[in-house]
C-alpha positions in Angstrom: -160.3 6.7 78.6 -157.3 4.3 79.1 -155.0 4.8 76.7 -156.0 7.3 73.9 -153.8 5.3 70.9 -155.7 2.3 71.4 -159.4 4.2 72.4 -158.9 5.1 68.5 -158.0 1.7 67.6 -160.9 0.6 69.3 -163.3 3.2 67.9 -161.8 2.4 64.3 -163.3 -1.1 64.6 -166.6 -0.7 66.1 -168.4 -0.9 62.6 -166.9 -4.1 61.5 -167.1 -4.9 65.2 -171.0 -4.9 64.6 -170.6 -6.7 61.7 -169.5 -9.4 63.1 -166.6 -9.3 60.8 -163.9 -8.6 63.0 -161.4 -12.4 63.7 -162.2 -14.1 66.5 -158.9 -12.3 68.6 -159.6 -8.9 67.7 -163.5 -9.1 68.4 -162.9 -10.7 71.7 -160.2 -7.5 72.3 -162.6 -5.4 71.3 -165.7 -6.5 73.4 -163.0 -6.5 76.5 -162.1 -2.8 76.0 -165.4 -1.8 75.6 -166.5 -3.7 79.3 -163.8 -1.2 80.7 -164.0 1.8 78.9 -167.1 4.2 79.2 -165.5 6.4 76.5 -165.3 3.8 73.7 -169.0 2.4 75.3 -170.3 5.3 74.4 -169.1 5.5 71.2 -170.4 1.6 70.2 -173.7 2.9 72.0 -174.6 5.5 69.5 -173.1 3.4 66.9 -175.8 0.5 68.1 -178.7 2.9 67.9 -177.8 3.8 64.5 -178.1 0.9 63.0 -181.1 0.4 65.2 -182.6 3.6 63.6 -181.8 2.3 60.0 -183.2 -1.0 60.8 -186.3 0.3 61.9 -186.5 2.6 58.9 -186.7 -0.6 56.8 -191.1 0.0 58.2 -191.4 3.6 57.6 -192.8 3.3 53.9 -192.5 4.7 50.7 -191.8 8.4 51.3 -189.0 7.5 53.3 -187.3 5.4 51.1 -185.5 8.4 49.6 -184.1 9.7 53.0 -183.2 5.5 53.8 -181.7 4.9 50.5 -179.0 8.5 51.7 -178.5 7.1 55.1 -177.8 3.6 54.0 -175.3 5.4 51.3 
């Protein structure tokens, strides 16, 4: 970890970070502190196969569309 104030800054905008949403600066801050920080890497590498898992939820049929419809909520 290399400074805990902005690990949780960081962490904070791994979703929108994902997104894509983030402005240019703040992405490109982002994607630097994540190149040297194995704390906040791991973080954005669970977040990663999350979204993987939801994505591939998208094929798992009908009687998991309940279960999809609370993980997507």
């Amino acid at each position: 970890m290399l400074n805990p104030e902005e690990c949780r800054e960081i962490v904070r905008q791994l979703w929108p970070y994902l997104d894509g949403a983030l402005p240019d600066e703040l992405q490109a801050r982002v994607s630097a502190h994540l190149e040297s920080c194995l704390d906040c890497r791991s973080h954005y590498d669970f977040e990663t196969a999350f979204l993987e898992a939801v994505r591939a939820s998208a094929n798992l049929g009908e009687q998991f569309e309940p279960l999809r419809a609370r993980v997507l909520a």
